[in-house]
N, C-alpha and C positions, 0 to 999 in steps of 0.2 A: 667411482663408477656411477655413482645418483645422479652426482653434477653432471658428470657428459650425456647421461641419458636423456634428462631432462633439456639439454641443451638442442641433441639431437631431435625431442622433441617439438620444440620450436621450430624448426624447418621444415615439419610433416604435418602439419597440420589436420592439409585435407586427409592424408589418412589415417589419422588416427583419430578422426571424429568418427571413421567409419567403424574403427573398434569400439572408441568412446557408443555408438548407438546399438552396437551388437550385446557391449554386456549391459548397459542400459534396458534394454528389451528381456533381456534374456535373466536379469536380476529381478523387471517386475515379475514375469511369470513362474520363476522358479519361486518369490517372495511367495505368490497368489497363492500357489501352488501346497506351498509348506503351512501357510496360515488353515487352510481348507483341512491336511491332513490334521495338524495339531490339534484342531478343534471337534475331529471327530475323535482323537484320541482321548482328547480331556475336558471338551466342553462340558460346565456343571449346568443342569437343568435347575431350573428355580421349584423350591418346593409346593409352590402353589398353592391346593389348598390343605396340604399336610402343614401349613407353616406355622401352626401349634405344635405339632407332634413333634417331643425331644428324642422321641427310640421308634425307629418305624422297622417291623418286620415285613418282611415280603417273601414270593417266590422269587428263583434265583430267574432270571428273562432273559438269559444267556444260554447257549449250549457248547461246552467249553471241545475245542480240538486242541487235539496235540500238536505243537510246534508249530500255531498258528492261531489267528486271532478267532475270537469267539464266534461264535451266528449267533443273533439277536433272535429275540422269538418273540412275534410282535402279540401274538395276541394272552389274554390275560390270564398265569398260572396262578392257583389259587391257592389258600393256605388252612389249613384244617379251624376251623369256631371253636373245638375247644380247646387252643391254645390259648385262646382272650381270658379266660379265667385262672389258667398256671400262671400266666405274666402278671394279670391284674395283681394277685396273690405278693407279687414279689415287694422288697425293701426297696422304699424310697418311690415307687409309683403311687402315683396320685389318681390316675385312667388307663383305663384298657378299651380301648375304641376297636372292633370288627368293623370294619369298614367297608359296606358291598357299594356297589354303583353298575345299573340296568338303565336301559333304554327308556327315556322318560321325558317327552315332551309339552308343553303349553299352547293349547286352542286357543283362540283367541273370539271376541263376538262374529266375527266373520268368518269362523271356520278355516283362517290361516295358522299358519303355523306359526308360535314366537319363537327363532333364533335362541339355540340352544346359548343360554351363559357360557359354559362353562369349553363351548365350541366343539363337543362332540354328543350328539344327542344317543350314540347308544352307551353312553357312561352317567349322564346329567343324574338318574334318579339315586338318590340315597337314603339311608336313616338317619332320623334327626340324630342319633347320639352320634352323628359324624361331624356334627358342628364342635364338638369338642377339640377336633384337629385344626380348626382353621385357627388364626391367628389376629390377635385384635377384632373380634366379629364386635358389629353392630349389627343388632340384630331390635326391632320394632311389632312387637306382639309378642306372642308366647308359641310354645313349641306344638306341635299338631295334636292332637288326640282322636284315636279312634281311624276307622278307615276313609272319614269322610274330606278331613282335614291335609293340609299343605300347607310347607313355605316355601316362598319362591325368592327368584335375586332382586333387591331391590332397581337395579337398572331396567328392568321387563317392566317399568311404570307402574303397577297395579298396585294396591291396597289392600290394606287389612280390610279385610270382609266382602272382598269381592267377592263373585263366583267363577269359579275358569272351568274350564275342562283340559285334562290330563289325558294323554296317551302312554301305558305303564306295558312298558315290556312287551309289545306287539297285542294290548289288550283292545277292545273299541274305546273311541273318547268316554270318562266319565267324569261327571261333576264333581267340585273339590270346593272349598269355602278355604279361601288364605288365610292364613293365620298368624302368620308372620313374614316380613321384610328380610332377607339376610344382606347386611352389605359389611363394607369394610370403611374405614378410617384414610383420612389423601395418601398418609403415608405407605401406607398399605398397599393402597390402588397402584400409586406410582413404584413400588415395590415388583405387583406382579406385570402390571405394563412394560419394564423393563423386558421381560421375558418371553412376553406376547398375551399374560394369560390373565392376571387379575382374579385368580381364582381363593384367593383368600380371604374369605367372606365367613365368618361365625356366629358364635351365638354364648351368651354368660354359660362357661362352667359348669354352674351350678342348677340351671333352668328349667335341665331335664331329666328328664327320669337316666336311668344306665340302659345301656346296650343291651337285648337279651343275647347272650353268650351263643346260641344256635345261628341270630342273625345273623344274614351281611352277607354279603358278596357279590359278585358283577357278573355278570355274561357281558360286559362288553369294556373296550377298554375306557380309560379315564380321559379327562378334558382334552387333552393331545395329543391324543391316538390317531385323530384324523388328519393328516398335512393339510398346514394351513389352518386360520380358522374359518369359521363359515360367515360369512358376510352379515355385518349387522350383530356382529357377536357383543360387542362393547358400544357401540352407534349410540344407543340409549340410554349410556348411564349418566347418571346426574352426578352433579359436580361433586367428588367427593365420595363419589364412592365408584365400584370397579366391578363388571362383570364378572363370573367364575363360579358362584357359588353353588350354582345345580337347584334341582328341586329337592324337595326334604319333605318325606312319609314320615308317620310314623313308625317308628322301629319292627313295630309285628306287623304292618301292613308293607314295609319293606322289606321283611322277608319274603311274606306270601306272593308280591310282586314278582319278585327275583326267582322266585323256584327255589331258594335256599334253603328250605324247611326242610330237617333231620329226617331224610325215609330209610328203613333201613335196606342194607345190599347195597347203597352206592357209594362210589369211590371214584372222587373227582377228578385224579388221575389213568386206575385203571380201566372204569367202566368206560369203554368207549364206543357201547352200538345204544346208549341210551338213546331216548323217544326226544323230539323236535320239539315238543309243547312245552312253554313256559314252565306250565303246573307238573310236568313230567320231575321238574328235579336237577338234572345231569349234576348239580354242581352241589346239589344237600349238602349241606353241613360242614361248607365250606364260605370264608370271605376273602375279600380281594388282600388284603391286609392286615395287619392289627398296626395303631398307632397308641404310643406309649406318653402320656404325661410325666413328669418328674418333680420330684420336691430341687428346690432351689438347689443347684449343685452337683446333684447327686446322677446326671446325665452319663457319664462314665461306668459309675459304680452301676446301674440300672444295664448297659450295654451290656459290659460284662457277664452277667449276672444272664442274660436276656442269651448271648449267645453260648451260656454253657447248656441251658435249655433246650436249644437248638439244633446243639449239635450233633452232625450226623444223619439232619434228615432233609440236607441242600438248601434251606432256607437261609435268607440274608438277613444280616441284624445292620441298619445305616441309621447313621445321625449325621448332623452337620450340612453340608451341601451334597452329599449323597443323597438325600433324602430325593432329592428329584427325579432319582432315577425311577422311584418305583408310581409317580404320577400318572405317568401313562407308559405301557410296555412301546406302544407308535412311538413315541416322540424318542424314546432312547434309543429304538433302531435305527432312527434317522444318521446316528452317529456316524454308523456302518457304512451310511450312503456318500457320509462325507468321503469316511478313509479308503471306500473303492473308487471314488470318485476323482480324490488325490491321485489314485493308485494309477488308473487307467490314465491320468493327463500326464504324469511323472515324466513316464518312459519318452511319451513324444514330445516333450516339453524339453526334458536333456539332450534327445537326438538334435531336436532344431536346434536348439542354440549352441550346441556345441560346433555343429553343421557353419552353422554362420557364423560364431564365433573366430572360429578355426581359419575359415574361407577372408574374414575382413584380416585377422592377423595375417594370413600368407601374402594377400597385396601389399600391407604398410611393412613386411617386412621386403618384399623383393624391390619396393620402391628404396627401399637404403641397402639394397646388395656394394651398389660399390662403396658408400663408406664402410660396410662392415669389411669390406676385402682391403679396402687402403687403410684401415687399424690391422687388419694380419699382413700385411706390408710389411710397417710400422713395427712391428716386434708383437702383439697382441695375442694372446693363445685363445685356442679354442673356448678353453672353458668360459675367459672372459668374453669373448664375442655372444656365447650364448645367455651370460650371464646379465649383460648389454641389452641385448634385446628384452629379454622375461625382467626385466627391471622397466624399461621405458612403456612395454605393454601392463605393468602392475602398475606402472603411476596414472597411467590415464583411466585404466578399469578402475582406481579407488574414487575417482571423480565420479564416474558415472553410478558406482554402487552406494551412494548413498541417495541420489532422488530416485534411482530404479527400486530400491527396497521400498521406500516411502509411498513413490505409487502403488508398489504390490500390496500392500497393506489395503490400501482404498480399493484395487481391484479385486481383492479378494469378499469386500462387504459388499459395494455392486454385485459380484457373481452369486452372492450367498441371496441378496434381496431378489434377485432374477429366479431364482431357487424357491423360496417364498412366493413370489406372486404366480410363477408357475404350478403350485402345488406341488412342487416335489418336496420341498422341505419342510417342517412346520416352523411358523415363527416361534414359537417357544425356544426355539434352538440357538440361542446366541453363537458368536464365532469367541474361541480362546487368542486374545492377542496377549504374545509375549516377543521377548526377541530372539528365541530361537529358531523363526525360520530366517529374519535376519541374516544370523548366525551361520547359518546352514547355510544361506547364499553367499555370504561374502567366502565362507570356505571354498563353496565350488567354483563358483567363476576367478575367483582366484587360482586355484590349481587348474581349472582351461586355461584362463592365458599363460599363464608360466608353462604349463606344457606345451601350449600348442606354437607361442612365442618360441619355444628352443628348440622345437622340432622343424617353424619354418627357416630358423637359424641354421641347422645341424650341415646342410652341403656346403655353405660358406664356410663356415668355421672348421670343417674337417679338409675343406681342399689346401693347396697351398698357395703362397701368398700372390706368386706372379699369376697362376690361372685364376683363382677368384677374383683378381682383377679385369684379366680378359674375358671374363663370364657376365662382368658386372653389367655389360648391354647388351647381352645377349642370353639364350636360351639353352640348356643343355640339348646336342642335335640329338641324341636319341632319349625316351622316356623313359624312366627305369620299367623295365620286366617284370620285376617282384611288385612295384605298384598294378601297372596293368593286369597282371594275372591275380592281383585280391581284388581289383574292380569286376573282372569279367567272371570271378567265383560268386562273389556278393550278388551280382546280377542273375545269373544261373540259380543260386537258391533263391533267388525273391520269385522265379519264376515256379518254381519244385512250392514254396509256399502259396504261392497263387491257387493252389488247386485244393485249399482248403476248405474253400466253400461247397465242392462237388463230393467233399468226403461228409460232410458236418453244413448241415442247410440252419443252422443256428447262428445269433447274436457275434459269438466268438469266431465262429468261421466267417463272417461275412468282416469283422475285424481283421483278419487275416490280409487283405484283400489291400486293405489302407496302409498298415506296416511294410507289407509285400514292395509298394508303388515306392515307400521311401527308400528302402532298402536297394533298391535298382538301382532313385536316384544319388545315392552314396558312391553303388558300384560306379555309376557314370563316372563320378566325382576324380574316383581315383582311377578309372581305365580312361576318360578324356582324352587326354593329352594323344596318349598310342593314336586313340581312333580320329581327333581332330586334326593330328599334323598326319595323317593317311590320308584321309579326305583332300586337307589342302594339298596335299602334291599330287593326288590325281586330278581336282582342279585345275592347277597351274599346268600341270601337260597339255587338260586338252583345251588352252586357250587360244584363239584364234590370232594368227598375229594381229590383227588388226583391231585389238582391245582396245579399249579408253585407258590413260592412263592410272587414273582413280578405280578402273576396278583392278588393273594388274597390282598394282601397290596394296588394293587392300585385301586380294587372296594372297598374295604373296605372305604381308602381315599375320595372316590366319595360320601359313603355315610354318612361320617361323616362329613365330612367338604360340605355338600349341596351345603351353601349356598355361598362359595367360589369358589367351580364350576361353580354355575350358575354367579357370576360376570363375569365369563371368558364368559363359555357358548353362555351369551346373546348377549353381542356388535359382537362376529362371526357368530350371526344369525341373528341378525340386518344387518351385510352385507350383507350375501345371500339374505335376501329379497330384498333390497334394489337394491342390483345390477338385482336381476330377475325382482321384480317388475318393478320396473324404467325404466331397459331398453327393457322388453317386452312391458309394457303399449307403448312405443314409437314406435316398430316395429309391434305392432297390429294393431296400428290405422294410421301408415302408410300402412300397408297391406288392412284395410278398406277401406282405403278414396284413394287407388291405384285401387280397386277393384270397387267402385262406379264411377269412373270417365274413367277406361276402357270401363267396360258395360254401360254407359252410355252416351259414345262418341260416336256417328254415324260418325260422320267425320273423316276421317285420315289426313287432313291438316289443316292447318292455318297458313293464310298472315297476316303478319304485318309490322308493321312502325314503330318502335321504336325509329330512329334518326330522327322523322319526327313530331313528337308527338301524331299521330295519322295516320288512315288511308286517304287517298288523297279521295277528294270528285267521286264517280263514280269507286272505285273500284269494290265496290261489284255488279250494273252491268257489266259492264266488266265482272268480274270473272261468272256468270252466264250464259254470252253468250257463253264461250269457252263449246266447245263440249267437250264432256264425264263430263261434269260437273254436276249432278245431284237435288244437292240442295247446297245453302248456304247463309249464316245468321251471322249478324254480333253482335259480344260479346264483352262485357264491363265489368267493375269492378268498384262503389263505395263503400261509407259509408255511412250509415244511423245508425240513433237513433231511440229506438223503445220503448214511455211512457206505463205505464202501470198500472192500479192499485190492488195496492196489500196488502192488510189490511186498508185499507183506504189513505194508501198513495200510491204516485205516484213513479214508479220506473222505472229505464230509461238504458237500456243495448247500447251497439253498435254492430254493424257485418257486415260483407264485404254485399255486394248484388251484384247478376251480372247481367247485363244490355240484358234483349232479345228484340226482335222483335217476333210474331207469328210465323215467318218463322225456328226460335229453334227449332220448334218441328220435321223437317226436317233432323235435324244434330244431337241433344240432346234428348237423353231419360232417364230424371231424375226420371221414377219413379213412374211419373203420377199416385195417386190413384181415387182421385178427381178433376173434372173439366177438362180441358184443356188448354195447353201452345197456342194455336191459340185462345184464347181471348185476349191474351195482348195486348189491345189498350188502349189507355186514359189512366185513372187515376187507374191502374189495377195493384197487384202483384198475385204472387204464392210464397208458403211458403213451409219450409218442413214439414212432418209429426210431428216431435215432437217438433217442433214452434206450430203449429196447437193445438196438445193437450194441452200443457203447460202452451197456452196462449187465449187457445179456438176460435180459429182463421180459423174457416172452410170456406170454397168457401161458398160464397155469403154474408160474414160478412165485416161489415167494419172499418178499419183500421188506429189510426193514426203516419204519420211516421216524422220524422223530417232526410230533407233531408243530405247530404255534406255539402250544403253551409248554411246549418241552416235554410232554406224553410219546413213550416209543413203544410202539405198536406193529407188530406184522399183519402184513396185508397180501391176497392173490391178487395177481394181474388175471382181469379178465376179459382187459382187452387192450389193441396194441393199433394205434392211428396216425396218420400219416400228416393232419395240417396241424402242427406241433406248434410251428410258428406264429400261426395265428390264435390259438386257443393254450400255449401253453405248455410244458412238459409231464406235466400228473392231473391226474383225474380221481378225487378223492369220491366216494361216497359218500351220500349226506347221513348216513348211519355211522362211518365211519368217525366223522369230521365233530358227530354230534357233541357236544356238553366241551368241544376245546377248541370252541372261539370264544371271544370278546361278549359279542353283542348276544349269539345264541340264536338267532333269527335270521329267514333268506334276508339277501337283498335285493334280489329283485326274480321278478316273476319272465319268464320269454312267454310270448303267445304269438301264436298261427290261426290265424283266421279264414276265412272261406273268398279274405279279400272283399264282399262287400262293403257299400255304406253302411249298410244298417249293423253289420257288425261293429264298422270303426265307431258308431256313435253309441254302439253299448260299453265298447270301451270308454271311450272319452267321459261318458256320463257316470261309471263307474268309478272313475278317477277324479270328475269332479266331484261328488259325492263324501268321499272320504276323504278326512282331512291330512293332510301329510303325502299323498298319493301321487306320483308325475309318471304320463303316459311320455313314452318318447321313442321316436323307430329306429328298429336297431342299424339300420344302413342311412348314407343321404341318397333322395333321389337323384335318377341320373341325370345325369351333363351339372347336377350343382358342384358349387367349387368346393363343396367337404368332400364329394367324392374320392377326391385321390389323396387324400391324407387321413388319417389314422384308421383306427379299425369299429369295426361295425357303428358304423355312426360315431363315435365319441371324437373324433377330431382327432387333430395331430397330438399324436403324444407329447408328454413336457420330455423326455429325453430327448427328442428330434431338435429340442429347443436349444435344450443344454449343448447338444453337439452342434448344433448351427454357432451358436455365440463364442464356441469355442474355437470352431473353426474363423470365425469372423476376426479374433483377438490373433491370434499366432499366426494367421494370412496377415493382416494388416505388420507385425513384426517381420516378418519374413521379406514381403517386397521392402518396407522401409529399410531393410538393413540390405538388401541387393540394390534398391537405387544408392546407397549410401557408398556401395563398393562398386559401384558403376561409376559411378563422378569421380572416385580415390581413383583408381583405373586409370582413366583416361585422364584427369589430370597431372598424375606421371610419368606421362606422354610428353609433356609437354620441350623438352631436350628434343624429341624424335621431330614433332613438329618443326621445333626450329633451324634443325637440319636440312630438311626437307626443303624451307624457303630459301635457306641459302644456297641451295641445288639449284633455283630457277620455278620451284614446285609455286604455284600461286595459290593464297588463300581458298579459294574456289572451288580449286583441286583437293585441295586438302579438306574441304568440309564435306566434298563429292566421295572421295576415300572413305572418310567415315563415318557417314552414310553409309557408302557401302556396306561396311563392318558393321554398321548396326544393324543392317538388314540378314547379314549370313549369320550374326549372332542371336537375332528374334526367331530366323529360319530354323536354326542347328537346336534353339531351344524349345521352340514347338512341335519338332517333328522329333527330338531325343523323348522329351516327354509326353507326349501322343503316345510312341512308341511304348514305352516303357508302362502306362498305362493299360495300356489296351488288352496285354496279356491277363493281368488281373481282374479288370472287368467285364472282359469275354467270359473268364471262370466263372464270377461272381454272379453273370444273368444267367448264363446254363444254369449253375444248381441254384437258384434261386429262383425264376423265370420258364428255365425250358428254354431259352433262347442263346443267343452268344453275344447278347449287349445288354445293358443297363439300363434301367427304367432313371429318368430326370428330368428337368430341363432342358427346353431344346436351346435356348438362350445361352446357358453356361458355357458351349464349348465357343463359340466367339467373342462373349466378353471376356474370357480368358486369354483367346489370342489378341484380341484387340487392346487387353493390358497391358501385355507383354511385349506387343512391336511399340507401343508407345513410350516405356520404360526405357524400352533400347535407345529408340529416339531421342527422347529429351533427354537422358543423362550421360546422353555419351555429345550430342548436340551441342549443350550450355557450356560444358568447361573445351570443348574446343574452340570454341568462338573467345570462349575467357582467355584460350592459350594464343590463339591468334592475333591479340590485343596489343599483348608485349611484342616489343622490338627479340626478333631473331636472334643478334648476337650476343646481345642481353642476355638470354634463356639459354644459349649454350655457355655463356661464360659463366653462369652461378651455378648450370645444372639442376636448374629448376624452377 
């Protein structure tokens, strides 16, 4: 059965390149695809600068659901100080490192800021006895003493004995005298470079004094917490040695920095309406970590030993390449972004390729109906006719799946480095290559073509032998029933789904919209046929007798041969939607969420600290005193987990939250239906409107939330607001929010002014003044081109990105595999053709026919897919808009028809002119 298959393959060439480029395509992106998920499943973070530490405890930076994968918690849970002394205590440890890390930047003679080493300036600051953790440190002077003293990375160029000034934990700059160099070794450097970080920088052992046991801890997270590094992060290190290492206090003066110092009443999980100031505390008597030395060997025994300690009170005990995780709680969240990221492209990545999969196998198999019918002649049973086909369809898919897997591999580092320079990813985050997505592709596109190969088999192989031969040039006259009536159900609920943007003005309803569009064009798929041979025969009625003969021949064509049209047909109205839906859903609810966050920005500026990790303590008086200064309020941004129950179980989402004070209501107007943004005190949110319904969640109900650092807290709703989309689903208070972030300090300040100059230049002068400081408005002015992309001034978001380049890859597969099954198409034609001239038909005529055909087949597919669009993007601009169309480009809807009738053209053009080439009765006598 190989042998003939493969025999038969040799005579099909053109169509079965068109299969050969369908699981081609469809093997890289499932490969891309699978590389992306595995890598958020198991990608190992590099230890960075733990890369001394053989036993690292941490908080657990997970919030574990049932029957479903974890939420990351990005910002930083902390771990009690006097645990550093029971471990210290234990067999076979050598150190017991408390490890804190605070917002700690480097002034420079100019009052610039130096580019944080370590690539996130609200983690950079530490205690020296944290150089204990790094790993081969070279380290040039001696350790700091006293409050006066510092070491810095060696890449920041400075020397022993300089004098710098330091910005510690949102304090004013103050003078410091370096004391030492920290760097690392090449091997080292090229170690954390690997990873993006280089943060393995130390110091001898022996050099320094020990940890005091109360030290240590962070308000903010660690080196790669921020996506991305920050420009210039590594630019300056000299040859040999590697950015990462942070600044380094002295151990009592890094307490005192951090707020770490043992007061008593606080509990760094429970207290949660502590006081905003550094000095306040929130996090007493706790560090980020403890890192564990070992005696030669004894790494195991010391784990062990470490997690019976432990147990019971959710702490994680890691060694080995685990250690990474607890580097930064940011960069391990990123994981999540991969495996929803997978998640969300899975679904529409299977649908298309199986879509066109499916669609190139039904032309290369209807091009060999009739030898499949003269083998059931011939004596041949079913089983083997089907067994025939899903054999000749598996030899040419093994061709093609192995350069398809190989480019997936490469396309998936592209997608990940695009991920990276947009800042959605942090580079620290390497991709896992192994060969299970491989694995995972060759299975699936394996079982599409064997299934779909024996299902385009299944009416040949079941009819009997003398009709399957009289079928074999022609069309079944009626379309099955049962097909049509799943096409025009499929179609009817993509329309019932369409109107889930009117229920749900969110991300996931405006998703809706895009699934919806494919889902019709599916239904098309299978109800075509019924509705294309209707069409053609009410055509053909009312033709005038006095037609050309090139176009009676070519509606005639349309309606005899239906259901060969509709193959075409469908995948060029699968594109139109696709490309409309896709890329309007993305420019609508950027027009929305542009559109909530304009009207509901009072302020037109905003100060912030970005190389600084936060805003410096006292800016926001300050900026209050300056005249023309009207109101201002400072804004934040976490994470939260939000349980719920729902059918008796408990279900657990995540969502940004942004951090107010009362004083919001001043600068922001979200929308306010219910309640008021001047309650947020205490233990208080606001929520939006359709958080509220969905989750029944109105002012005066109460709430529980589970914080960043994994803190679960109940909170009142005290008030309930309508531009959700723009600002966000939760509304934390900054009492609330306090002591369970990272850094611990706003980021940035909103200010409303009286609109004067002279006010804009007490800003500006304000912000030059202070080092670390960027004045920037929160909107673009009007008619500039940031205007209609992203939200309050900050530009197109990088998810706009990520969906563009996605859309760009699976459009560019999509047409290639429909021009591929357009030329297969018409090329199998080519018996029909030669018929035709030996009618008397002339070459002329025949390119005038089909022509025509290309023209009723561009028509039939612009205006199937128009259609099929229109319903969902009608939905999608009412509840997003208020209107019944879509905010986009006014360009897109022509260059989309203008691809499309060209498509038709040329590929139906090229191979009739190819067919016209050959002698006539040549081409009837081979049958091809």
């Amino acid at each position: 059965m190989l042998h003939l298959a493969l025999r038969m393959t040799a005579h099909r060439i053109t169509a079965l390149l068109a299969v050969a480029c369908a699981v081609l395509g469809g093997a890289v992106l499932i490969t891309a695809t699978g590389v992306l998920a595995e890598s958020g499943l198991r990608s190992q973070l590099p230890p960075g600068r733990l890369g001394g530490a053989d036993v690292v405890v941490a908080a657990d930076q997970e919030y574990h659901r049932e029957a479903d994968l974890p939420i990351p918690l990005p910002e930083r849970a902390t771990v009690p100080a006097r645990l550093t002394d029971r471990l210290a205590a234990l067999p076979g440890v050598t150190a017991a490192v408390g490890d804190i890390g605070f917002p700690a930047a480097l002034v420079d003679a100019r009052g610039r800021i130096v580019p944080s080493a370590d690539g996130d300036p609200a983690s950079a600051g530490h205690g020296w006895s944290s150089t204990k953790l790094l790993a081969d440190p070279r380290i040039e002077g001696r350790a700091p003493s006293g409050p006066g003293e510092v070491a810095v990375d060696a890449a920041t160029g400075l020397n022993v004995g300089d004098r710098v000034r330091v910005v510690a934990n949102g304090r004013p700059a103050a003078p410091y005298r370096v004391s030492a160099l920290v760097g690392t070794t090449d091997a080292d450097a090229d170690a954390g470079a690997g990873a993006g970080t280089g943060a393995d920088a130390g110091t001898d052992a022996g050099s320094d004094p020990d940890m005091d046991p109360g030290s240590g801890a962070d308000p903010g997270a660690d080196t790669s917490s921020a996506p991305g590094t920050a420009p210039g992060t590594s630019a300056g290190a000299a040859p040999g040695t590697s950015a990462g290492a942070g600044v380094f206090f002295a151990d009592e003066t890094a307490v005192r920095l951090s707020g770490r110092a043992r007061q008593a009443g606080h509990d760094s999980r429970a207290n949660h309406e502590g006081g905003t100031s550094p000095a306040a505390g929130p996090r007493a008597g706790t560090v980020d970590l403890i890192g564990l030395t070992t005696e030669p060997g004894a790494e195991e025994q010391v784990a062990s030993a470490v997690r019976g300690q432990v147990a019971g009170t959710g702490l994680k005990v890691l060694t080995g390449a685990d250690r990474g995780e607890t580097v930064s709680p940011g960069v391990g969240s990123a994981r999540s972004l991969l495996v929803l990221l997978s998640g969300s492209l899975a679904g529409i990545v299977l649908l298309i390729t199986g879509f066109v999969t499916t669609g190139a196998l039904g032309v290369s198999i209807a091009g060999q109906r009739r030898d499949l019918a003269l083998m059931r002649a011939v004596g041949a049973t079913p089983k083997q006719i089907r067994h025939l086909a899903a054999a000749q369809s598996t030899v040419v898919a093994a061709v093609a799946l192995v350069p398809g897997v190989a480019v997936g591999y490469l396309l998936a580092g592209q997608f990940r480095g695009m991920l990276v320079d947009r800042g959605v990813l942090p580079s620290q985050l390497p991709l896992t290559i192994s060969p299970l997505p491989a694995l995972a592709t060759v299975l699936l596109m394996a079982a599409a073509v064997r299934i779909s190969a024996r299902c385009a088999a299944w009416r040949t192989s079941r009819m009997p032998a003398t009709e399957a031969v009289a079928e074999s040039r022609s069309e079944p006259r009626k379309p099955s029933r049962a097909r049509t009536r799943a096409g025009l159900l499929l179609i009817v609920a993509a329309c019932v789904m369409s109107a889930a943007p009117l229920l749900q003005r969110t991300l996931i309803g405006a998703s809706a919209t895009s699934i919806a569009g494919i889902l019709a064009a599916i239904g098309l798929a299978l109800a075509g046929p019924a509705l294309v041979k209707g069409v053609g025969e009410a055509a053909v009625r009312r033709l005038r007798p006095g037609v050309s003969a090139p176009t009676w021949l070519a509606l005639a064509n349309v309606r005899a041969y239906a259901q060969r049209v509709t193959g075409v047909v469908s995948p060029l109205a699968m594109a139109v939607v696709f490309v409309l839906t896709y890329t309007l859903a993305q420019t609508t609810v950027m027009a929305a969420t542009s559109h909530d966050t304009d009207a509901g920005t009072l302020a037109r500026h905003r100060l912030s600290a970005p190389g600084l990790g936060g805003l410096p303590t006292g800016t926001l008086s300050d900026v209050r005193d300056l005249p023309g200064v009207r109101a201002a309020a400072p804004v934040s941004t976490t994470t939260v987990a939000w349980p719920q129950k729902q059918f008796g179980d408990t279900a657990t989402e995540s969502a940004s939250a942004m951090i107010l004070t009362p004083a919001a209501a001043d600068v922001l107007d979200l929308g306010v239906r219910e309640g008021s943004l001047t309650r947020l005190t205490g233990a208080t949110v606001a929520v939006s409107s359709e958080i509220a319904r969905w989750r029944g969640s109105g002012t005066g109900q109460r709430v529980r939330l589970i914080l960043g650092d994994g803190a679960q807290v109940d909170a009142r709703v005290v008030a309930v607001y309508d531009r959700g989309l723009g600002f966000g689903p939760l509304v934390l208070s900054r009492d609330l929010a306090s002591g369970h972030t990272t850094a611990g300090l706003d980021q940035s300040v909103l200010v409303r002014t009286d609109g004067t100059a002279a006010a804009e230049r007490a800003l500006s002068t304000l912000a030059a003044s202070r080092p670390g400081l960027a004045l920037s408005a929160t909107a673009p002015a009007p008619g500039s081109d940031a205007e209609s992309g992203g939200t309050g001034g900050s530009g197109t978001p990088p998810e706009v990105w990520i969906n563009l380049a996605v859309i760009v890859v699976l459009l560019a597969y999509l047409l290639l595999s429909i021009a591929n099954k357009l030329v297969a198409a018409t090329a199998q034609r080519r018996t029909e053709i030669a018929a035709l001239r030996l009618v008397g038909t002339t070459p002329r005529q025949i390119r005038a026919m089909m022509r025509r055909e290309a023209a009723v087949i561009a028509t039939a597919a612009l205006t199937t897919g128009l259609l099929l669009s229109a319903v969902p993007l009608a939905l999608l601009g009412q509840g997003f808009l208020d209107r019944p169309w879509p905010s986009g480009p006014t360009w897109l809807l022509p260059a989309t028809a203008l691809t499309v009738v060209a498509m038709s053209f040329l590929t139906i053009e090229l191979p009739t002119r190819q067919a016209l080439r050959r002698a006539p009765a040549e081409a009837v006598r081979t049958g091809a």
